[in-house]
MMTF fields as JSON, N, C-alpha, C and O atoms, coordinates in Angstrom:
{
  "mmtfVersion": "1.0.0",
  "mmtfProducer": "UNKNOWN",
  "numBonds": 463,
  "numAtoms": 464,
  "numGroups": 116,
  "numChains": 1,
  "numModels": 1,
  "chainsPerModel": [1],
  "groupsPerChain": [116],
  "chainIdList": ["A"],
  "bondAtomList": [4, 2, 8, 6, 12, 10, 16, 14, 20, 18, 24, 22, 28, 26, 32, 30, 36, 34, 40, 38, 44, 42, 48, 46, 52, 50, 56, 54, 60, 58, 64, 62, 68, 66, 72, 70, 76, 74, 80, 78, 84, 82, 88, 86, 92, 90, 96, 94, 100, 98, 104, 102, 108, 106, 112, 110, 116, 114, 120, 118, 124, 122, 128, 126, 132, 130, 136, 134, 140, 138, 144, 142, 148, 146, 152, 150, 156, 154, 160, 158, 164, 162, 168, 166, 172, 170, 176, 174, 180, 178, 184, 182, 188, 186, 192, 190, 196, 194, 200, 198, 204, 202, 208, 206, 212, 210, 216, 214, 220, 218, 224, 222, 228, 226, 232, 230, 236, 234, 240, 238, 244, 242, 248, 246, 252, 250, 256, 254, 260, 258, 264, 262, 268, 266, 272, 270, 276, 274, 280, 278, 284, 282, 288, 286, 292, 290, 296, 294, 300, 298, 304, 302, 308, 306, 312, 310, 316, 314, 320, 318, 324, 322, 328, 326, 332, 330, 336, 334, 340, 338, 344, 342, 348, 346, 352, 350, 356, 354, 360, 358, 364, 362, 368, 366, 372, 370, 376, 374, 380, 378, 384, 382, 388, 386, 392, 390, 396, 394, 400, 398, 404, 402, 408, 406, 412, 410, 416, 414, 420, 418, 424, 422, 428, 426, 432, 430, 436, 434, 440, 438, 444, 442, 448, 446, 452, 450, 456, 454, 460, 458],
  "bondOrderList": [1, 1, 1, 1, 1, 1, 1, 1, 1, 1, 1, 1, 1, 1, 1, 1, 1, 1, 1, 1, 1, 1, 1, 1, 1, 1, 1, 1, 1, 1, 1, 1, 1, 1, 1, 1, 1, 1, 1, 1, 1, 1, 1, 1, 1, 1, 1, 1, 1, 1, 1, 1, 1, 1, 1, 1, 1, 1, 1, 1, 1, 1, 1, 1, 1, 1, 1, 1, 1, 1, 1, 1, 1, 1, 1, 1, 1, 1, 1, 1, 1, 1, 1, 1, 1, 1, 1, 1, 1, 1, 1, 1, 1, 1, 1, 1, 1, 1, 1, 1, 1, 1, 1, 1, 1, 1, 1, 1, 1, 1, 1, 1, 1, 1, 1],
  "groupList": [{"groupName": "UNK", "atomNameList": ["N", "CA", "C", "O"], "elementList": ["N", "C", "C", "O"], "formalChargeList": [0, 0, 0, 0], "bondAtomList": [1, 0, 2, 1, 3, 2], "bondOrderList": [1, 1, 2], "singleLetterCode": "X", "chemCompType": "L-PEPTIDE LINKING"}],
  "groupTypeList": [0, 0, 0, 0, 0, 0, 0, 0, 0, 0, 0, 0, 0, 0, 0, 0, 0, 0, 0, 0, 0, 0, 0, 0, 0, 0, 0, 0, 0, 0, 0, 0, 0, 0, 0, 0, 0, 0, 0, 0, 0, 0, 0, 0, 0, 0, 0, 0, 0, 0, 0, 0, 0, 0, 0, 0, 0, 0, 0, 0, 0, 0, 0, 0, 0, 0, 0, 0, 0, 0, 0, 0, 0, 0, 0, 0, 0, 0, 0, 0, 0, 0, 0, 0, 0, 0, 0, 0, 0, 0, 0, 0, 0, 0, 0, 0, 0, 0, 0, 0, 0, 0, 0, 0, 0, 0, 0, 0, 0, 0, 0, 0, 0, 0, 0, 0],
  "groupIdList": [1, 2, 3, 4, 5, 6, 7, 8, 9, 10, 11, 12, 13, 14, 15, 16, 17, 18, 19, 20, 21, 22, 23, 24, 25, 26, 27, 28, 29, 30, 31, 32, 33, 34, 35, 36, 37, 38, 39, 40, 41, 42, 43, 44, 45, 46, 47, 48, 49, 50, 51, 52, 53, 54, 55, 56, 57, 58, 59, 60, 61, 62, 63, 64, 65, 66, 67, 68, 69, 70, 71, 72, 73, 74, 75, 76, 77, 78, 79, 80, 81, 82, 83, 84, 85, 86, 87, 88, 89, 90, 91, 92, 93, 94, 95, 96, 97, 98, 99, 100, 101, 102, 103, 104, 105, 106, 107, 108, 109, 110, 111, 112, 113, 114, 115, 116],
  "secStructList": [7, 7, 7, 7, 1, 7, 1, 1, 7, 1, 7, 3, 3, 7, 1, 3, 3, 7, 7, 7, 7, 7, 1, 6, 6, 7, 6, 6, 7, 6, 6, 2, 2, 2, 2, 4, 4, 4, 6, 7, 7, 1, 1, 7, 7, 3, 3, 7, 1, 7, 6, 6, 2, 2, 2, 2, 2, 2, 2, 2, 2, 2, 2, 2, 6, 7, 7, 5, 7, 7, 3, 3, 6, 6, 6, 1, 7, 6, 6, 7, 1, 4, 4, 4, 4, 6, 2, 2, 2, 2, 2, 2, 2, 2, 2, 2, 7, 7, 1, 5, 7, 7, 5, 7, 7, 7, 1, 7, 4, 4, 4, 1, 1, 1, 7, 7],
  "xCoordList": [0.685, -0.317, -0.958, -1.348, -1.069, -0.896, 0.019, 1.142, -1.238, -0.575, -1.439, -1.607, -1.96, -2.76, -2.158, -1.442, -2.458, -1.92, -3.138, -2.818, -4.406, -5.747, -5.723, -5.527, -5.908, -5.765, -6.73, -6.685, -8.234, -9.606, -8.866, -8.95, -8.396, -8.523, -7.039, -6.033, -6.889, -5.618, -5.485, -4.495, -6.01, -5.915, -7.111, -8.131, -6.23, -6.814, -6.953, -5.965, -8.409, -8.383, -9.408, -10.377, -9.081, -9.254, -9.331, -8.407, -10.676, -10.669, -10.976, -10.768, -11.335, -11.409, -11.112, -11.761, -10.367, -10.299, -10.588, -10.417, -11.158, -11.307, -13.21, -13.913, -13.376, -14.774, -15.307, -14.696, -16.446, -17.372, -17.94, -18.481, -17.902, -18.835, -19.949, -20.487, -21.014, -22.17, -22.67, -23.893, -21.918, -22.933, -21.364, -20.157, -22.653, -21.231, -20.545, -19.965, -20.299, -19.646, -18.431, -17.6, -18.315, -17.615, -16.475, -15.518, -16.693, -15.644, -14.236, -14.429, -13.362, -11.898, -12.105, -12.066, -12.272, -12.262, -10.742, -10.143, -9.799, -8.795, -8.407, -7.337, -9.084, -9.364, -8.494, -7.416, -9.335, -9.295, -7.688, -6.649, -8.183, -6.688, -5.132, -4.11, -5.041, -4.016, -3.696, -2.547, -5.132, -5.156, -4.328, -3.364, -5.16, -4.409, -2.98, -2.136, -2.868, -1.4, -0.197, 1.023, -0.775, 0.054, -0.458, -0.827, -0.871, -1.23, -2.878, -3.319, -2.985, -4.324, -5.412, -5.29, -6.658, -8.125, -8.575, -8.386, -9.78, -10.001, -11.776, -12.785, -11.843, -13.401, -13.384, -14.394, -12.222, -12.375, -11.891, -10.92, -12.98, -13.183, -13.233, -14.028, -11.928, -11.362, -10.881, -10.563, -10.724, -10.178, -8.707, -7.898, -8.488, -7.399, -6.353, -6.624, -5.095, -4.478, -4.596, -3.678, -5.462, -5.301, -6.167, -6.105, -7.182, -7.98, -7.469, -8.431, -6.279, -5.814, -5.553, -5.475, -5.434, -4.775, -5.906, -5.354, -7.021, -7.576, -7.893, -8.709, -6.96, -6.96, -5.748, -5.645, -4.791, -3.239, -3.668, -3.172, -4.417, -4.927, -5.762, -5.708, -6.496, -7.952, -6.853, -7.074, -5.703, -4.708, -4.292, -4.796, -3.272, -2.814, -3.783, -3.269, -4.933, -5.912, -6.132, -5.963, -6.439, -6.579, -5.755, -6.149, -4.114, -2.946, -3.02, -2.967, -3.185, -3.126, -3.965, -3.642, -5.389, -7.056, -7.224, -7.775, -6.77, -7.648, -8.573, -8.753, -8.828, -9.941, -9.356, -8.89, -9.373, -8.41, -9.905, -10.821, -9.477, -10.372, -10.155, -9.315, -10.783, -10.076, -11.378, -12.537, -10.737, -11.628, -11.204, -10.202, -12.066, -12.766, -13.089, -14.246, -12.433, -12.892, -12.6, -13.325, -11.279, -11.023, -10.549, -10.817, -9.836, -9.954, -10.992, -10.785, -12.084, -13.546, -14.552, -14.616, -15.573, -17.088, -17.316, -17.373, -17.49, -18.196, -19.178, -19.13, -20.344, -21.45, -21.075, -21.984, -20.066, -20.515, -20.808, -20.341, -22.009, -22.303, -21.661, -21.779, -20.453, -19.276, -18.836, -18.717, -18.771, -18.185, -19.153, -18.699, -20.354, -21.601, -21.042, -21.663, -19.835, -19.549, -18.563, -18.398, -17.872, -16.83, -17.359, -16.623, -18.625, -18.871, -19.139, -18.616, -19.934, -20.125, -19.113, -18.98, -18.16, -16.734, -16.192, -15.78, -16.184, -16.119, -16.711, -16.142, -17.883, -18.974, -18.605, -18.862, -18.046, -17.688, -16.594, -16.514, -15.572, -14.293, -14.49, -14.179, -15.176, -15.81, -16.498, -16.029, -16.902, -17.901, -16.812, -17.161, -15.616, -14.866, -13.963, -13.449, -13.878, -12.277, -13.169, -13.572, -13.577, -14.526, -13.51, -14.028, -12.208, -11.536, -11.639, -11.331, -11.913, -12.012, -13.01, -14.073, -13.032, -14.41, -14.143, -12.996, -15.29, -15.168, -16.016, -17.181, -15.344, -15.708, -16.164, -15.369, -17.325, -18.003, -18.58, -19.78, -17.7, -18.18, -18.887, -18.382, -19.867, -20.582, -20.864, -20.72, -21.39, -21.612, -23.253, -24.079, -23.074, -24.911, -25.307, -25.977, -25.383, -26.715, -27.898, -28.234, -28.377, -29.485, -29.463, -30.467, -27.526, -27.704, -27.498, -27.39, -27.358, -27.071, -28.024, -27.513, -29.141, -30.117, -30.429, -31.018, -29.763, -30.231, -28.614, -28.438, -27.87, -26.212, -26.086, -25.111, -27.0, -26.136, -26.728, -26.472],
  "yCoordList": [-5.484, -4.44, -4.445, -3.383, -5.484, -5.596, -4.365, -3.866, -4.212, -2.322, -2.714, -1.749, -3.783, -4.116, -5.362, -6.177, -5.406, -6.455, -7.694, -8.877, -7.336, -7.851, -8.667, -8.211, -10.109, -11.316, -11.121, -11.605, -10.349, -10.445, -9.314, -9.566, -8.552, -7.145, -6.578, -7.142, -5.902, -5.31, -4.08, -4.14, -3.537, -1.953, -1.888, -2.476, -0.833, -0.381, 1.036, 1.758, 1.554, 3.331, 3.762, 3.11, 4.771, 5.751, 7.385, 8.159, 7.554, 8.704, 9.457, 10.664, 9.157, 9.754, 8.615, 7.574, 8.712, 8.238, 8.763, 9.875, 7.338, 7.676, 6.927, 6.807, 6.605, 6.01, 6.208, 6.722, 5.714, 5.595, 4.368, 3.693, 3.837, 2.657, 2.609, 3.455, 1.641, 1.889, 0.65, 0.511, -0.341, -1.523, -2.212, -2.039, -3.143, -4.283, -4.978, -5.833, -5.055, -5.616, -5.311, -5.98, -3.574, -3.029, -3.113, -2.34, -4.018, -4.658, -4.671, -5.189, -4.528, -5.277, -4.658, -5.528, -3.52, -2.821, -2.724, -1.809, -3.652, -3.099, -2.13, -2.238, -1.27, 0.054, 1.12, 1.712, 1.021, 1.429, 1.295, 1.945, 0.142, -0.155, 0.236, 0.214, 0.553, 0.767, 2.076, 2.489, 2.988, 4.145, 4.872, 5.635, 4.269, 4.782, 4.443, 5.034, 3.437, 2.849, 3.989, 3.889, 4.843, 5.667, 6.53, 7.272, 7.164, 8.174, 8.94, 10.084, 8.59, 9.339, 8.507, 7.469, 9.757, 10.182, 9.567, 9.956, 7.689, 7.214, 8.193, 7.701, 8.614, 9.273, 10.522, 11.046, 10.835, 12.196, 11.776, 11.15, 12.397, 11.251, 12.661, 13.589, 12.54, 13.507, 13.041, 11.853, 13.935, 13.534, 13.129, 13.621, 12.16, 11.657, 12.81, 13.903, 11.896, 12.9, 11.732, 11.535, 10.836, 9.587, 9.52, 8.592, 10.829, 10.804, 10.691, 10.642, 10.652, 10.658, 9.041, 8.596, 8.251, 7.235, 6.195, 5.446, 6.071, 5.264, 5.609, 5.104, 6.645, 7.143, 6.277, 5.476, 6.679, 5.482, 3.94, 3.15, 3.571, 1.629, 1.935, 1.03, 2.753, 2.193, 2.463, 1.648, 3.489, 3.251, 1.977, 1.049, 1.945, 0.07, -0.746, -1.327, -1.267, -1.721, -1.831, -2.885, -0.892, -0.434, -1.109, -1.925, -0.649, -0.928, -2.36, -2.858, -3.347, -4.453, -5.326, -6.506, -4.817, -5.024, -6.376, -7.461, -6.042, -6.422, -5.595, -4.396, -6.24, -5.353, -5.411, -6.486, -4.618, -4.817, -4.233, -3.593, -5.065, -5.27, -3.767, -3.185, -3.001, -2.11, -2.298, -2.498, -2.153, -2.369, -0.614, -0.211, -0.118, 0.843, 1.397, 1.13, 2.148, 2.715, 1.63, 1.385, 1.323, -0.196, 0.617, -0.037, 1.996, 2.589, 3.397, 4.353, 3.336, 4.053, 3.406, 2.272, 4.067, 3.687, 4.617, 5.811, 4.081, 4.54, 5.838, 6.871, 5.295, 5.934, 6.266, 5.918, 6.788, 7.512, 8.967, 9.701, 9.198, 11.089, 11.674, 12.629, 11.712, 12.753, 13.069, 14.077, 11.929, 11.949, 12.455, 12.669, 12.565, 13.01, 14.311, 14.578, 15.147, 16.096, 15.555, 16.066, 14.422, 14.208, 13.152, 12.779, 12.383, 11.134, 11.332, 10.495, 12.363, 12.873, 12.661, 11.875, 13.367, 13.142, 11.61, 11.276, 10.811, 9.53, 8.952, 7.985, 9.16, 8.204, 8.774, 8.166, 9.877, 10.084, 9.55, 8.877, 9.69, 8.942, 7.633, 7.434, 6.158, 5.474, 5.672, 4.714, 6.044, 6.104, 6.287, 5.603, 7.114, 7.553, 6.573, 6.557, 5.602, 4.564, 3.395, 2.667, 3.054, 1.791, 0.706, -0.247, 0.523, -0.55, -1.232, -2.38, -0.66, -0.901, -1.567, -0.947, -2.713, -3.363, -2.311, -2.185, -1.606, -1.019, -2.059, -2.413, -2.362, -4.028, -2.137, -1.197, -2.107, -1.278, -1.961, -2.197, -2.204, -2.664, -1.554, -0.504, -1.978, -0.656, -1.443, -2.643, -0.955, -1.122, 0.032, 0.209, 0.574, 1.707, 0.836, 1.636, -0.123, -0.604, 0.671, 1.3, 0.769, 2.268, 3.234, 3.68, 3.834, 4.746, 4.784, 5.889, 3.164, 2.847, 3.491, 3.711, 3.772, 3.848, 5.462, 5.987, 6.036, 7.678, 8.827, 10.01, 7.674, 8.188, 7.557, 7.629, 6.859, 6.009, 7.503, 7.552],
  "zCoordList": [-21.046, -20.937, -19.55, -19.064, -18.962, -17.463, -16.391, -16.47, -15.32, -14.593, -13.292, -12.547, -12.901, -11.767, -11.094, -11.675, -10.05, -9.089, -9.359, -9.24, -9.694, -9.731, -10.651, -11.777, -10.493, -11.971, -12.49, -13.621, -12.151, -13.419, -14.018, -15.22, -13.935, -14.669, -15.43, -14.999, -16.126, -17.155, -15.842, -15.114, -15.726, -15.394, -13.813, -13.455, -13.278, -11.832, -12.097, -12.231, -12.196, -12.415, -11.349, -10.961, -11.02, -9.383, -9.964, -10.214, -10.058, -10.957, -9.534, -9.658, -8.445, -7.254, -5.922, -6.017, -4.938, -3.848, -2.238, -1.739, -1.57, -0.276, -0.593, -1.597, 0.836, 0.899, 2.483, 3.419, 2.465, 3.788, 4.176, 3.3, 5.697, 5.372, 5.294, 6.007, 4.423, 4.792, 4.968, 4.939, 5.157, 5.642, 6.6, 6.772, 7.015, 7.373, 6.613, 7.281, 5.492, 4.363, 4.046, 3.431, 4.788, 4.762, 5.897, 5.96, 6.65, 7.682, 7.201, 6.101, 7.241, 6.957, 5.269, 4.4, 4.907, 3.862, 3.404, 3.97, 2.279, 2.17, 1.279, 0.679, 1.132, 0.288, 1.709, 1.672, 2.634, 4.185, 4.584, 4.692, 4.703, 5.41, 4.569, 5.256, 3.209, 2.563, 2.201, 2.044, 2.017, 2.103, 3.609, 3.68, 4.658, 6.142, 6.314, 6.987, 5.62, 5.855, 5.053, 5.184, 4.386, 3.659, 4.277, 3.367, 5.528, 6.188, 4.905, 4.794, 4.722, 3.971, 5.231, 5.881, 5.134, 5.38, 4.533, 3.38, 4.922, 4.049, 4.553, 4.046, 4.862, 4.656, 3.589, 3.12, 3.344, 2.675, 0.982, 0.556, 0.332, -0.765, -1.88, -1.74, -3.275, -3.672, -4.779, -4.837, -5.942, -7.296, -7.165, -6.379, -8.052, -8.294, -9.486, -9.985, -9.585, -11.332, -11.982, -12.778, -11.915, -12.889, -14.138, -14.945, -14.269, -15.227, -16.962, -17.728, -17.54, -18.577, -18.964, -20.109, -17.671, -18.244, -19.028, -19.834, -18.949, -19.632, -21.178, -21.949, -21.354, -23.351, -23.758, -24.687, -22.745, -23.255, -23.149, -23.951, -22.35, -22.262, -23.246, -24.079, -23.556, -24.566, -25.973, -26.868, -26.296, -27.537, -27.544, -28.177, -26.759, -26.171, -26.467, -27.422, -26.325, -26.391, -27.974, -28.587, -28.437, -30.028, -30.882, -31.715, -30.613, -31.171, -31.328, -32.453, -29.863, -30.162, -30.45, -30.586, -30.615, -31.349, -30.042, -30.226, -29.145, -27.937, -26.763, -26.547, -26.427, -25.219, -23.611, -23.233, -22.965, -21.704, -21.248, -21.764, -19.51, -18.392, -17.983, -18.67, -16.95, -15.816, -15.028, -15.393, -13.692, -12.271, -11.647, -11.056, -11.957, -11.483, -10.304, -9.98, -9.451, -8.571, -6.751, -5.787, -7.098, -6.312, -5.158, -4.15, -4.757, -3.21, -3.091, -2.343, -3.596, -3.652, -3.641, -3.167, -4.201, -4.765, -5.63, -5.335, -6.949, -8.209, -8.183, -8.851, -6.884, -6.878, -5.249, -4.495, -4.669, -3.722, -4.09, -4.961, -2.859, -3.566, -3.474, -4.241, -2.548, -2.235, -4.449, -5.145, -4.65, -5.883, -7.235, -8.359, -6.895, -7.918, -8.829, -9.858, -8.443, -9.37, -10.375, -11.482, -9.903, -11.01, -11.69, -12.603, -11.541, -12.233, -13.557, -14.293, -14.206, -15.592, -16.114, -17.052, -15.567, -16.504, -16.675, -17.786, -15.76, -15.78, -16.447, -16.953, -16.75, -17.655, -19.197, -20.236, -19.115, -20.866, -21.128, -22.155, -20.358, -20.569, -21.015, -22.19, -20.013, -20.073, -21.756, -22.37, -22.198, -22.987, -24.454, -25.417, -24.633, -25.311, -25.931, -27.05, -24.747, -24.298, -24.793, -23.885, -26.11, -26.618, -26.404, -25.821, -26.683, -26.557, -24.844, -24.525, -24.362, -22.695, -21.985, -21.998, -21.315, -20.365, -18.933, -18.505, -18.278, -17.133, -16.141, -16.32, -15.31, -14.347, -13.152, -13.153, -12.459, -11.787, -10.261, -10.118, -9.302, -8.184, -7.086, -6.686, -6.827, -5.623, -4.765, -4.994, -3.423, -2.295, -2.152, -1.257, -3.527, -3.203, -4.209, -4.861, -4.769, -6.07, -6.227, -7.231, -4.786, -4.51, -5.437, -5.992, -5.773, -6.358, -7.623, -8.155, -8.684, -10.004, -11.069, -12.167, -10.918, -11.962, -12.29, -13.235, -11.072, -10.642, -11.368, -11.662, -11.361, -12.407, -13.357, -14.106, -13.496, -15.139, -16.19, -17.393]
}
């Protein structure tokens, strides 16, 4: 049931890609660097076609009455604003897919309390 390169997590989902920096943390970003490496604009930050797949892991999930990890938003940010129109939809999906842990890394904490 494993679909990620990532040992914490079952699943890698990118309901939008592309990011900005906003701190120095953001140095040696390999979000950045892998995106460009396939010729993509890592500033220009845009829906994915990946929005279906966390109904087939949260079935999978179901089927085998375990709970699978997914890391969320791993060539992005969760809460960047570029992305504030598609996050609704994300948070229901999220919300739909009960068999599923959503692991949520940001770089805005700032903007956690103002989208949940």
């Amino acid at each position: 049931m494993k679909d990620t390169g990532i040992g914490w997590a079952h699943h890698t989902w990118n309901p939008w890609i592309g990011c900005n920096e906003v701190s120095r943390e953001c140095d040696g970003c390999y979000a950045r660097t892998m995106l460009e490496n396939k010729g993509q604009d890592f500033n220009l930050v845009h829906p994915s076609q990946t929005w279906a797949q966390p109904y087939i892991w949260n079935l999978q999930a179901a089927i085998t009455g375990h709970t699978a990890m997914v890391f969320t938003c791993s060539i992005s940010d969760f809460f960047h604003p570029n992305a504030d129109l598609w996050r609704p939809r994300a948070w229901e999906i999220m919300k739909e897919c009960s068999h599923l842990t959503w692991l949520v890394l940001t770089k805005r904490p700032e903007r956690i309390l103002e989208h949940l």
